[in-house]
C-alpha positions as CSV (number, residue, x, y, z in Angstrom):
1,X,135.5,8.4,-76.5
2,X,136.6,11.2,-76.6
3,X,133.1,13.0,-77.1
4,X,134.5,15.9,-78.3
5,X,137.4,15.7,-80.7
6,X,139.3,18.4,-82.8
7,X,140.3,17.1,-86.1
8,X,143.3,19.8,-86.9
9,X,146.3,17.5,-87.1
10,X,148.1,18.1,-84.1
11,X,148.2,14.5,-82.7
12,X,145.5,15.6,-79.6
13,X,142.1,14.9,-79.9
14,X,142.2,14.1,-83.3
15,X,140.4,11.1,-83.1
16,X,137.6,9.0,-81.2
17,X,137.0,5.5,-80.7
18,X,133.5,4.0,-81.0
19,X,132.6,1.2,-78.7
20,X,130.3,-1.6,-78.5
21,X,130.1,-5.0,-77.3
22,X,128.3,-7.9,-79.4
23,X,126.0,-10.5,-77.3
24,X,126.0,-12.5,-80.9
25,X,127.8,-12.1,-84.4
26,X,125.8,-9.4,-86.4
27,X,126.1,-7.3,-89.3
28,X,127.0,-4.2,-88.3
29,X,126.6,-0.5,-89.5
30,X,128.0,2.5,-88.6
31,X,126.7,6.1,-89.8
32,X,127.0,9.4,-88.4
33,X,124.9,12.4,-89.4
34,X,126.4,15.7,-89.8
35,X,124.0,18.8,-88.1
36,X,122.7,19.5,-91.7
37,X,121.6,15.8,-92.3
38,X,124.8,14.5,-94.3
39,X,125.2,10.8,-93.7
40,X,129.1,9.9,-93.5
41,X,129.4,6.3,-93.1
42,X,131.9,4.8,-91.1
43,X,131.6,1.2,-91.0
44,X,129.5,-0.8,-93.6
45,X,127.4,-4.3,-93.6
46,X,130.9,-5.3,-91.6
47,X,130.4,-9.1,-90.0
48,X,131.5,-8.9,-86.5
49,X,131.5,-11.2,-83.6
50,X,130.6,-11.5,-80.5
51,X,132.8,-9.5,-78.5
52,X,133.6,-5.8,-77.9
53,X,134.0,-3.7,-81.2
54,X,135.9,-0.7,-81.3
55,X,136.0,2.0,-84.6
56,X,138.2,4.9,-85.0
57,X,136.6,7.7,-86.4
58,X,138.9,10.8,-88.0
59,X,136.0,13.7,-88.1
60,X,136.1,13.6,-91.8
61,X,134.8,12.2,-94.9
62,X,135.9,8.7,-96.1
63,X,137.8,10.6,-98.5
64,X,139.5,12.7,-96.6
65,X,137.9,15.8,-96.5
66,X,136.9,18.0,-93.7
67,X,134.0,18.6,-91.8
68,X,132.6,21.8,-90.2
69,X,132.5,22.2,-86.0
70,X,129.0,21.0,-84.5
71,X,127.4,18.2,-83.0
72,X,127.3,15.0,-84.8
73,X,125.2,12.1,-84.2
74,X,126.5,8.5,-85.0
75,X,124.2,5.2,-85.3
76,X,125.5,1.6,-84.7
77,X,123.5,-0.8,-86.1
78,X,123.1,-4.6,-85.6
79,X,121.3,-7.1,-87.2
80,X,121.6,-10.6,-86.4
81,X,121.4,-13.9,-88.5
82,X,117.8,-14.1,-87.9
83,X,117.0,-10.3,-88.9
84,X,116.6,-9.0,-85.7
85,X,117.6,-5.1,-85.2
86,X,119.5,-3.1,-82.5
87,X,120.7,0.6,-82.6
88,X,122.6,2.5,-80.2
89,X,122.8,6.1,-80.6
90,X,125.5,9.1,-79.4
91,X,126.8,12.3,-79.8
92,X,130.7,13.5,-81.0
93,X,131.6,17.2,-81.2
94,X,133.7,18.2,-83.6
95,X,135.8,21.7,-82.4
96,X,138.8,23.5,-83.7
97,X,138.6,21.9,-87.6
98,X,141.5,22.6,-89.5
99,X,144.2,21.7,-91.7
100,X,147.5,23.1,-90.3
101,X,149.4,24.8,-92.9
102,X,152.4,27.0,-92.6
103,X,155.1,28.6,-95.3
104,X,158.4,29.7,-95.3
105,X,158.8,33.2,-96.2
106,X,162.2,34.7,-95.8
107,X,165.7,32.4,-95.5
108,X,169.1,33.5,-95.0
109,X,171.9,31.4,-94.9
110,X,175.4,33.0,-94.2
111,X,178.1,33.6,-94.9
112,X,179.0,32.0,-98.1
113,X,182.8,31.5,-97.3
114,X,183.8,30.2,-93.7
115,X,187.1,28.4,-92.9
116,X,186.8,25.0,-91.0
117,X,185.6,25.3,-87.6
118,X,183.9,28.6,-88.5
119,X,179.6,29.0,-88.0
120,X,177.2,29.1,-90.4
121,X,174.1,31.3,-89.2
122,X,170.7,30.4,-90.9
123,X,167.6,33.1,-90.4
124,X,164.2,31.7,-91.3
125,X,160.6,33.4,-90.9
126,X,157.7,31.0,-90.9
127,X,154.1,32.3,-91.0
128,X,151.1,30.4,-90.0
129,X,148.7,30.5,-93.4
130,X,146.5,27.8,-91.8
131,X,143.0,28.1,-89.3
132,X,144.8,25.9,-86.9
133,X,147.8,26.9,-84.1
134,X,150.1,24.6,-85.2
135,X,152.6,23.2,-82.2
136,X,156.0,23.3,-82.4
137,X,158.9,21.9,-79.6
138,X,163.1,22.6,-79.6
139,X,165.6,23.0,-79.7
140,X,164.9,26.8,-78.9
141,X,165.7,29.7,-81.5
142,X,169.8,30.2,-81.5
143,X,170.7,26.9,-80.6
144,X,174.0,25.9,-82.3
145,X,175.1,22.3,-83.4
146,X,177.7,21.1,-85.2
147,X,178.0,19.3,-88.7
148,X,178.5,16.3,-86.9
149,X,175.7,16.6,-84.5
150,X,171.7,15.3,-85.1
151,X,168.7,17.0,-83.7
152,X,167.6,13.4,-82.3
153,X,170.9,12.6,-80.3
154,X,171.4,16.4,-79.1
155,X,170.5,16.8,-75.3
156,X,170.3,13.3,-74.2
157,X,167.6,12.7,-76.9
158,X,165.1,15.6,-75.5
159,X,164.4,16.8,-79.3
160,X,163.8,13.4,-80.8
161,X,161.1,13.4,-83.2
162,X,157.8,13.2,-82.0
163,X,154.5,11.6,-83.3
164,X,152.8,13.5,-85.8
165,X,151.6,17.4,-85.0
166,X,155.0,18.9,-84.3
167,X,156.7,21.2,-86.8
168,X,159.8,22.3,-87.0
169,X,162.0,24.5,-89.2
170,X,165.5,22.6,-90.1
171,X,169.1,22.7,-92.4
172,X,170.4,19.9,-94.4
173,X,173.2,19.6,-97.3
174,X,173.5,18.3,-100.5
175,X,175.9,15.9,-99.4
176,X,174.6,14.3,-96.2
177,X,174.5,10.3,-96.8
178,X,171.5,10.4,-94.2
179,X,168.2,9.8,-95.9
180,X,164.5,9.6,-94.4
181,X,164.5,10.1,-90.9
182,X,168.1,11.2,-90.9
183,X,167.1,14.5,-93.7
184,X,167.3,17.5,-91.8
185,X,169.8,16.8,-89.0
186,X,169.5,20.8,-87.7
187,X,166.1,21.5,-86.6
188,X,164.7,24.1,-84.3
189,X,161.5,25.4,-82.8
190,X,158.9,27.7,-84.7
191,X,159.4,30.1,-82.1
192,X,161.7,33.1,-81.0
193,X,160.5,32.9,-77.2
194,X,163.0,31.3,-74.7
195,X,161.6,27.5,-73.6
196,X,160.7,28.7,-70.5
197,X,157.7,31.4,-71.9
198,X,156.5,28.6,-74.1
199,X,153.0,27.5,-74.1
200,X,153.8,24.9,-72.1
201,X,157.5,25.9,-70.5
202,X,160.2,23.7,-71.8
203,X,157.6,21.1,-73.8
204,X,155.9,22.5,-76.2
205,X,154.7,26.4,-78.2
206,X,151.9,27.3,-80.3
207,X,152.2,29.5,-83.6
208,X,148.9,30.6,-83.9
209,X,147.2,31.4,-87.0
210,X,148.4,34.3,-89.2
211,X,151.6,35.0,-86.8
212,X,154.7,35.0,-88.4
213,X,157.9,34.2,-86.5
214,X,161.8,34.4,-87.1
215,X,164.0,31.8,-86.0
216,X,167.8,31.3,-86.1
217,X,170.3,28.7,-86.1
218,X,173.6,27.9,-85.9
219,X,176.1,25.3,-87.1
220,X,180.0,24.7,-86.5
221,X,181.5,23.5,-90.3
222,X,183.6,20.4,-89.0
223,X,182.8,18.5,-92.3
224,X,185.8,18.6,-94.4
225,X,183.9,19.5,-97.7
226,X,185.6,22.4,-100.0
227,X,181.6,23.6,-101.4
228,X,178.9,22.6,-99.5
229,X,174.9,23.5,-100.8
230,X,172.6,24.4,-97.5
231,X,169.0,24.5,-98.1
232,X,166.1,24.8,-95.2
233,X,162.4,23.4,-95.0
234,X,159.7,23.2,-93.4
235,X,159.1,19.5,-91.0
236,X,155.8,18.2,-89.9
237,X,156.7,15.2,-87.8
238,X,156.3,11.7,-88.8
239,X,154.4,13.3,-91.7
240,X,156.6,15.0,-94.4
241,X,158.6,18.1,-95.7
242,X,156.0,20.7,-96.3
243,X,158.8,22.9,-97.8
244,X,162.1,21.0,-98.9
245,X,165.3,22.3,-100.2
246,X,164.6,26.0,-99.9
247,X,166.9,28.9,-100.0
248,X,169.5,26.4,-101.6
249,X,173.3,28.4,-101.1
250,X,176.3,27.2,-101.8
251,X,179.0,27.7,-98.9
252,X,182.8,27.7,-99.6
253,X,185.0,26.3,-96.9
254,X,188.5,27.0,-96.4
255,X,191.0,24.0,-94.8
């Protein structure tokens, strides 16, 4: 379960668990058959005992690769010590196959001389170049933080960063001492609407494929830094920077 699963990449339905229980230790094997006849195996002359069994299956190739949308067909298999042969046959549907993919194609970030205390406005436009709506969650379009603020502390920890699915657009600077999880302390939605006319209001939006959308941001320069180097990119959470130090400018501040 689920029966139907869409392997796109945006942590819902991406998977689905296959279940069985053993009455005795067997070897087991587990195969599914694409609607054209291709035989992706899943699970392979695997000893198991007996108890219940569960298998995660992805909707795609062992290496990787994707499958098309249809009806698929899997076969568990058992054989016990003694030769003796069960199967147990079922159905997944595979809908909405994708890859989510998305590229920044316009960054701004302004102005290039600001006194201490001053904001810093950034302007991105991200397009959808993927098959799949890719979701996205705040903080909203026009937010503003300040140098000494991060997007996972920010209202009481709403915008923390989620399991892997959600993209967002975010700032950083050369000199920030935060690495991994700390890259990208400015981050906002990949959307202009207000939370409330979200997909879902105040959770989560969809940028569907082939839109393009323009997003700003603000930040108040508290950092007492004389040249400081912005650069934007593009977040997937919990999976990587699809675009990293982009638009790279360097910002004089006065003090």
């Amino acid at each position: 379960s689920p029966q139907t699963i869409s392997p796109n990449a945006d942590a819902v339905d991406d998977v689905t668990e296959i279940t069985y229980r053993l009455p005795v230790s067997a070897t087991i094997d587990i195969d599914i058959t694409a609607p054209n006849g291709e035989s992706i195996p899943v699970v392979t002359r695997e000893k198991e005992g007996p108890y219940e069994q569960h298998h995660v299956w992805n909707g795609k190739r062992p290496n990787g690769s994707l499958l098309s949308s249809g009806v698929y067909t899997y076969t568990v298999q058992a054989e016990d010590d003694y030769g003796n042969l069960v199967r147990r046959q079922g159905q997944i549907t595979l809908e909405n196959v994708g890859q989510p993919e998305a590229r920044i194609v316009y960054a701004n970030i302004a102005p290039q001389q600001v006194m201490l205390g001053d904001v810093l406005t950034v302007t991105v436009r991200v397009r959808n170049t993927g098959t799949v709506p890719i979701r996205t969650y705040g903080p909203a379009s026009g937010y503003r933080y300040t140098t000494n603020d991060v997007f996972s502390s920010i209202e009481g920890g709403h915008y923390t960063a989620q399991a892997g699915g959600f993209w967002r657009v975010g700032m950083d600077w050369d000199a920030n001492s935060g690495g991994g999880p700390k890259r990208y302390p400015f981050r906002w939605a990949l959307s202009a609407k207000p939370p409330e006319q979200w997909k879902i209001p105040g959770v989560e939006d969809w940028l569907m494929p082939g839109e393009e959308v323009e997003v700003t941001g603000q930040v108040v320069l508290l950092q007492r830094e004389t040249k400081m180097g912005f650069y934007v990119g593009l977040i997937q959470d919990g999976v990587g920077f699809f675009q990293d130090r982009s638009a790279r400018t360097i910002v004089e501040v006065g003090f």
